[in-house]
C-alpha positions in Angstrom: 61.0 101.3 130.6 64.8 100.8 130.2 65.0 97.8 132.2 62.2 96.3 130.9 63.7 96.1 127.4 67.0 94.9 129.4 64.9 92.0 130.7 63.4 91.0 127.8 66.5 91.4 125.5 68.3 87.7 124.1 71.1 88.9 126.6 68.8 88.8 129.4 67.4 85.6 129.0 71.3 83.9 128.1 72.7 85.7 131.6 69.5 84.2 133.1 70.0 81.3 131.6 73.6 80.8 132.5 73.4 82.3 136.3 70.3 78.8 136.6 72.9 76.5 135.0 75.5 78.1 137.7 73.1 77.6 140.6 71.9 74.0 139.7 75.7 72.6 139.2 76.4 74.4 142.5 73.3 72.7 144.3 74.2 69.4 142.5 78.0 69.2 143.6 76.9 70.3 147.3 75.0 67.1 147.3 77.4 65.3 146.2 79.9 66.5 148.0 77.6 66.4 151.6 77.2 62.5 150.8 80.5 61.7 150.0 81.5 63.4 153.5 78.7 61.6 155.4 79.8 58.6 153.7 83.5 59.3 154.7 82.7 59.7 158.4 80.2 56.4 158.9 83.2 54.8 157.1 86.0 56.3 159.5 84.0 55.3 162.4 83.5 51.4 161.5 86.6 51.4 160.9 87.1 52.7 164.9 84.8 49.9 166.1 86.7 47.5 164.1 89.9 48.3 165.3 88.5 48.1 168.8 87.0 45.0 168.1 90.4 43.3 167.2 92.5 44.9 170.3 90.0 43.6 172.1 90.2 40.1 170.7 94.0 40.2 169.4 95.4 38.3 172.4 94.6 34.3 172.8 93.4 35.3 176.3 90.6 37.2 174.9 89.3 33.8 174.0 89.1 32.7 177.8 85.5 33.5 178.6 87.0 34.7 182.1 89.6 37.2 181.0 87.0 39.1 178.3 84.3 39.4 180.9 86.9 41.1 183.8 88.2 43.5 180.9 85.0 44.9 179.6 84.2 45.4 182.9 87.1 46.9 183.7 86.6 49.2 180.8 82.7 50.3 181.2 84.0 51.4 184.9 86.3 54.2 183.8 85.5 57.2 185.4 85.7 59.1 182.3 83.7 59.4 179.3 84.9 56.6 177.4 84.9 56.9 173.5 82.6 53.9 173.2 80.6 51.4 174.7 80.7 47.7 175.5 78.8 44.5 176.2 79.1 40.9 176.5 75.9 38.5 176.9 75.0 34.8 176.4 73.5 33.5 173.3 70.2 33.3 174.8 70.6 37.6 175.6 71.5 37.1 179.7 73.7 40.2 180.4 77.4 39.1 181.6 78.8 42.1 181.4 79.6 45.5 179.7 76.7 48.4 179.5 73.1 47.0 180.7 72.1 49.9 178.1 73.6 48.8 175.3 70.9 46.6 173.3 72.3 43.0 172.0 71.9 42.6 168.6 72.4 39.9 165.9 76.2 39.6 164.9 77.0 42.5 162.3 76.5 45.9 161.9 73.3 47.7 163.6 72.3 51.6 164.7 70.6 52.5 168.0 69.1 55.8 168.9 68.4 56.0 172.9 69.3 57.6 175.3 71.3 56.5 177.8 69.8 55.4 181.7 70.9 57.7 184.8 74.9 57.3 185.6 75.5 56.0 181.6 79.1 57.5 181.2 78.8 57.2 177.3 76.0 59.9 177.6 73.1 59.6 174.9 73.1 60.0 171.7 73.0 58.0 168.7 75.0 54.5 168.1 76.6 52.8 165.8 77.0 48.8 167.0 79.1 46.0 166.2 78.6 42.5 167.6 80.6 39.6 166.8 80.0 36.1 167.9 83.1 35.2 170.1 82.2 31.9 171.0 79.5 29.6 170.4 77.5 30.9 173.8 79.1 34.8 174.0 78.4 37.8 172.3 80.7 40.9 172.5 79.3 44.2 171.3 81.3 47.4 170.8 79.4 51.0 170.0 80.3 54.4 169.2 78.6 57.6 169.5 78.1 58.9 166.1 76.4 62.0 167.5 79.6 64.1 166.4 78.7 63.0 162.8 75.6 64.7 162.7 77.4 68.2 164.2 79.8 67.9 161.6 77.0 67.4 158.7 74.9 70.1 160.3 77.7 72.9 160.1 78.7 70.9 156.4 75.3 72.2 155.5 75.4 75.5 156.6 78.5 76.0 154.8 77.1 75.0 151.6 73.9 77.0 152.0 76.4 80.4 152.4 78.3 79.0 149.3 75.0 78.3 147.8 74.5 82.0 148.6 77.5 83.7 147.6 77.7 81.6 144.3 74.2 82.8 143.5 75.6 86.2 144.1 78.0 86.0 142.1 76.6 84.2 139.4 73.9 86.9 139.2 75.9 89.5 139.1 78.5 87.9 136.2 74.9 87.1 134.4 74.3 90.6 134.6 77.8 92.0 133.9 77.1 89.4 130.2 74.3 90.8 129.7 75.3 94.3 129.6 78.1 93.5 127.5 75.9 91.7 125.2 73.5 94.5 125.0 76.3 97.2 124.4 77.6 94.6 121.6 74.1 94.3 119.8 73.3 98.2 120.3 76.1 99.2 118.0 74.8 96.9 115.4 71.3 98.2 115.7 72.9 101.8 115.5 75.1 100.7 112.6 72.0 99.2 111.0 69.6 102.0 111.4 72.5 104.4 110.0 72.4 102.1 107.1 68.1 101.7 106.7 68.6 105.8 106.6 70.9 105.8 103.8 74.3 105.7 104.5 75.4 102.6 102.9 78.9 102.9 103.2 78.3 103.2 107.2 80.1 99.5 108.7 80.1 97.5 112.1 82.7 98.2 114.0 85.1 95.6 115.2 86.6 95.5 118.4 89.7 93.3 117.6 88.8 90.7 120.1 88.2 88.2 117.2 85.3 87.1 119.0 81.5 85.5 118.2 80.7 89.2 117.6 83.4 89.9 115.6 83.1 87.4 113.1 79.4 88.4 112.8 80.0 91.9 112.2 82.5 91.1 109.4 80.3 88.7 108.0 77.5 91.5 108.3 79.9 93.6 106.5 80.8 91.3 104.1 77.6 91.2 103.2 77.4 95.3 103.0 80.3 95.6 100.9 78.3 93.3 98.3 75.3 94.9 98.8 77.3 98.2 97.7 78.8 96.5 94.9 75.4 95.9 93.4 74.2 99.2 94.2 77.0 100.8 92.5 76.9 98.1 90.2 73.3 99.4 89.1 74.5 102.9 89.2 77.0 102.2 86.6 74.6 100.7 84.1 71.8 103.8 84.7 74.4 105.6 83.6 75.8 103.6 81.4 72.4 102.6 80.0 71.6 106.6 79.8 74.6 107.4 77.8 75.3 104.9 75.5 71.9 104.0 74.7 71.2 108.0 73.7 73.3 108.0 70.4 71.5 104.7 68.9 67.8 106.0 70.2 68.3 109.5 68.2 69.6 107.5 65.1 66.3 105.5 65.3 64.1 108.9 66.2 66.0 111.1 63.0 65.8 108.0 60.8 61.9 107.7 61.3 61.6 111.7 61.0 63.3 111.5 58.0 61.7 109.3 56.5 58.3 110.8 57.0 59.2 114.1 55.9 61.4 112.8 53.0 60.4 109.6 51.8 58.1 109.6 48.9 58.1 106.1 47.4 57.5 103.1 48.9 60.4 101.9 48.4 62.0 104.5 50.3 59.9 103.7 53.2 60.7 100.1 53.2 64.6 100.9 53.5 63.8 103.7 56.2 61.9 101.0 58.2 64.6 98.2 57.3 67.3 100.9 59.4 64.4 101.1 62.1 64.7 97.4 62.4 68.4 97.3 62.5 68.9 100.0 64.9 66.3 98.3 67.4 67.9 95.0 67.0 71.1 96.6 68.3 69.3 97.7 71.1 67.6 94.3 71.7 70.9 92.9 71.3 72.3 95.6 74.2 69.5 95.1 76.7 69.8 91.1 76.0 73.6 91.5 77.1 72.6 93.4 80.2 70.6 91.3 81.5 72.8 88.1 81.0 75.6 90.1 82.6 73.7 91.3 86.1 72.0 87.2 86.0 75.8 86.7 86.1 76.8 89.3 89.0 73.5 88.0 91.1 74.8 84.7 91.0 71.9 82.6 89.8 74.2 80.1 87.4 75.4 78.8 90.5 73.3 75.7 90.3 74.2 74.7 87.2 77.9 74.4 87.7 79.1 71.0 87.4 83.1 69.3 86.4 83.5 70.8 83.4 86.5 70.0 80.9 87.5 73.6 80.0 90.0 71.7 77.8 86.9 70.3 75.4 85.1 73.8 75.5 88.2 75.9 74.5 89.0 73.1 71.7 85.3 73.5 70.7 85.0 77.2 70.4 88.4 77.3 68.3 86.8 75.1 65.4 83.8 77.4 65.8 85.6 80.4 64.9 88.4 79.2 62.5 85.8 80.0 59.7 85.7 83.1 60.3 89.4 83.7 61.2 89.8 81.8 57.5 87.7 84.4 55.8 89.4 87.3 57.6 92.8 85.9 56.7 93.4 85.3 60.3 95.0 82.0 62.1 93.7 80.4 65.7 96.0 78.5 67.3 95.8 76.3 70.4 98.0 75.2 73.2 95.8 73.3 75.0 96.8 70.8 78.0 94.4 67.7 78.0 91.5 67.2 80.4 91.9 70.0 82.4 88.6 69.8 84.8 86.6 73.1 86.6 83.5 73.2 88.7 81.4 75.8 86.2 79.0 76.3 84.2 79.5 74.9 80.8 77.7 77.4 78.9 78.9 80.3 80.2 82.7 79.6 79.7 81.5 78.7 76.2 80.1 82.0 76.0 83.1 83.7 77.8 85.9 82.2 75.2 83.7 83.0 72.5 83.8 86.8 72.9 87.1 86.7 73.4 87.9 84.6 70.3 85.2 87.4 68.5 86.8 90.2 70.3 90.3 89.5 68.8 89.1 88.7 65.5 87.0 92.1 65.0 89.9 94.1 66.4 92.7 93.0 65.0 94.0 92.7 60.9 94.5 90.1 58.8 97.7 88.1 59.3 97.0 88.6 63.1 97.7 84.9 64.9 94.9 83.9 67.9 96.4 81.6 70.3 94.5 79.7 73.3 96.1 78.4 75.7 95.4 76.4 78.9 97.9 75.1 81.3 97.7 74.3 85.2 100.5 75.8 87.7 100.8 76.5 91.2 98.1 79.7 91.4 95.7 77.1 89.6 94.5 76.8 86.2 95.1 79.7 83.9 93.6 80.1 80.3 94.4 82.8 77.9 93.3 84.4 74.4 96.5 86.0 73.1 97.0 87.8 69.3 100.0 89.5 67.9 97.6 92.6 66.7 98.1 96.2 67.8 97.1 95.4 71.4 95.9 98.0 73.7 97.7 101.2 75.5 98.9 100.1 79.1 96.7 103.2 80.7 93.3 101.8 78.8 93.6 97.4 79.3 91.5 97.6 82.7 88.9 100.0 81.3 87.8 97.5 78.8 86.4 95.0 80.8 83.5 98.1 81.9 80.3 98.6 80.3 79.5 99.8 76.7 84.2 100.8 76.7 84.8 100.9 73.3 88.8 102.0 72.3 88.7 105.3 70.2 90.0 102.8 67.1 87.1 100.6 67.4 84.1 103.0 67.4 83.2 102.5 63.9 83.0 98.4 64.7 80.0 96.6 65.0 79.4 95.3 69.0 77.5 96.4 72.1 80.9 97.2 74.2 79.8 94.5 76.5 81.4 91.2 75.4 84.8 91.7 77.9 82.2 93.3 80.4 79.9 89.3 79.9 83.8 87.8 80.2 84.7 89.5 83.3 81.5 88.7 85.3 81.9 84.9 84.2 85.5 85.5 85.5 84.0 86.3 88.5 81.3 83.8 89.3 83.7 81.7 88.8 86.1 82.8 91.6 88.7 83.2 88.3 91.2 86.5 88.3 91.2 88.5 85.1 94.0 90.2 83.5 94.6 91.9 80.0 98.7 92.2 79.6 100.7 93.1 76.7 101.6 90.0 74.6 104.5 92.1 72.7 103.0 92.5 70.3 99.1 92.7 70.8 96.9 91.6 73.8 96.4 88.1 76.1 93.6 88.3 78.5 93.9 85.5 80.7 91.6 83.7 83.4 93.1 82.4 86.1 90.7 79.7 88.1 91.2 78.5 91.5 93.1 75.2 91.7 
């Protein structure tokens, strides 16, 4: 059963796959290779006959008709097996000379296969045949046994079969060796995976350290954990959050409409119990509202609206919004704004963003308190900030205010849901920007710092 899985695992099939690619280049350079050799050896043995050819015809006696005929058959009477074979005839195919075997052919290049008569000292075989016209009533053909060629190719082959062989060997077994390592590879995912499908989310992939194909998808399988957890515990925090904060204003609603029907005896008495009923669930419209902008936010669904946005424009535009209110609070906004700075983002959340901050630093702070915006590019990218001159917060308590429903011990009795920083902070981060809350000295700056 095991090695049926094996076989019909991905890492089967690519160590199949790869062991056939292996085999067919193998077969494909053998025949290559076993034609370029045959090729070599026809070409080293005209090149034989040629050279025969000429020492036979070098000298200007060679030309005498006399002279060729008594050396070729001085030649074809050697007692030994000569290394090829010769012929001279007339124009008209009369023998003159030479090997009476040894077909005349048309001047040029031509191949014989016969064997050879009784007391032939070339022996039989297989011949390769030049004939050149020496005059205009002799022919003179040379030939070589190319029988030697075929030896050659035949034990060429056999060698290639046995590397044929062996590469197949090895091939299969390298295939193999893949595919084991493949398989170990993917069985710690699916181990890693099914520890996670039976709870244990903080279970990872390990990495080996080779930095390999694997690797990079186990990190980016991790990766993707580690977000996945983020948005678990993400959720966690608002149950909870949702569980606690939301008591208080729940009971005030619950008392306020038990009061009234054991203690209000006028109508008018019920109108202002039900005009608290109405405020109270407003605030908790208003609170579930800003939940549900804030996880939109975290899940990342804005992402298609972003587009080049001036933050320069939006910061400029939120500032006149406010100074209004800042006027009637006897508070001042000032801005230090560099011109058309530009952002990839979504225009209306960084609206929304800078306008609870602005908010934030006008409810929390007294009068006479200065706002000041300002934006400004540098070498970590572009950085806007909300600063004031008010009280500012304790060092131990600035990163707890960007969490859910935090509210400082001074600003309980202030109107707000304790999520406006927490709706800033996920902006921040949908927008790849940093955020910080420092101490001004004197008050707070919370500044966002975008990617350049």
């Amino acid at each position: 059963m095991r090695l049926i899985e094996l076989a019909r695992g991905v890492g089967a099939r690519v160590a199949a796959l790869s062991a056939l690619l292996v085999i067919a280049s193998m077969v494909l350079l053998g025949g290559l290779v076993y034609a370029w050799i045959d090729d070599a050896l026809i070409s080293r043995v005209r090149r034989s006959i040629e050279e025969e050819m000429a020492t036979l015809l070098v000298l200007p006696a060679a030309r005498q008709p006399n002279w060729l005929i008594s050396e070729i058959g001085r030649r074809t009477e050697q007692g030994l097996i000569r290394r090829y074979a010769y012929r001279v005839v007339t124009s008209g195919g009369m023998h003159i000379a030479g090997d009476t075997w040894l077909n005349a052919a048309e001047p040029g290049w031509s191949e014989q296969e016969l064997p050879a008569p009784a007391g032939a000292n070339i022996g039989a075989g297989r011949l390769l045949v030049l004939t050149i016209a020496v005059d205009r009533n002799l022919l003179l053909s040379v030939g070589q046994d190319v029988r030697w060629i075929a030896d050659v190719e035949k034990e060429l082959l056999e060698l290639l079969l046995w590397s044929l062989l062996g590469g197949m060997g090895l091939a299969t077994l390298t295939a193999l060796v893949a595919q084991r390592i493949v398989a170990q590879r993917l069985a710690v995912v699916s181990k890693s995976a099914h520890a996670i499908m039976d709870g244990n989310l903080k279970n990872r992939i390990p990495l080996t350290g080779a930095n390999d194909d694997f690797d990079r998808l186990s990190q980016t399988l991790n990766d993707m954990l580690d977000r996945i957890q983020g948005l678990m515990d993400n959720l966690e925090q608002v149950t909870d959050d949702i569980a606690h904060d939301l008591r208080t204003p729940l009971g005030r609603l619950r008392q306020g409409l038990e009061r009234a029907r054991a203690e209000a005896g006028t109508p008018q008495a019920y109108g202002e119990a039900i005009d608290r009923a109405i405020t109270e669930a407003d605030g908790l419209l208003a609170t579930f509202t800003a939940l549900l902008r804030i996880a939109q936010i975290e899940a990342g669904a804005r992402h298609s609206a972003f587009r080049s946005t001036d933050l320069s424009e939006v910061m400029r535009s939120v500032a006149e919004a406010y100074e209004p209110s800042a006027e009637e609070r006897s508070q001042r906004i000032a801005l230090d704004i560099e011109p058309r700075v530009e952002i990839p983002g979504d225009r209306d959340l960084l609206t929304q963003a800078f306008a609870n901050l602005i908010e934030n630093a006008l409810l929390h702070t007294p009068a006479g308190t200065q706002i000041t915006l300002t934006l400004a590019r540098n070498a970590a990218g572009v950085v806007a900030a909300v600063s004031d001159n008010g009280p500012g917060v304790a060092d131990d308590e600035r990163e707890r205010i960007f969490r859910r429903f935090y509210r400082l011990e001074a600003s309980r009795t202030t109107p707000g849901t304790g999520l406006g920083l927490s709706l800033v902070a996920a902006v921040a981060r949908l927008h790849g920007a940093t955020i910080e809350a420092s101490d001004a000295r004197p008050g707070l700056r919370i500044s966002l710092t975008f990617p350049a």
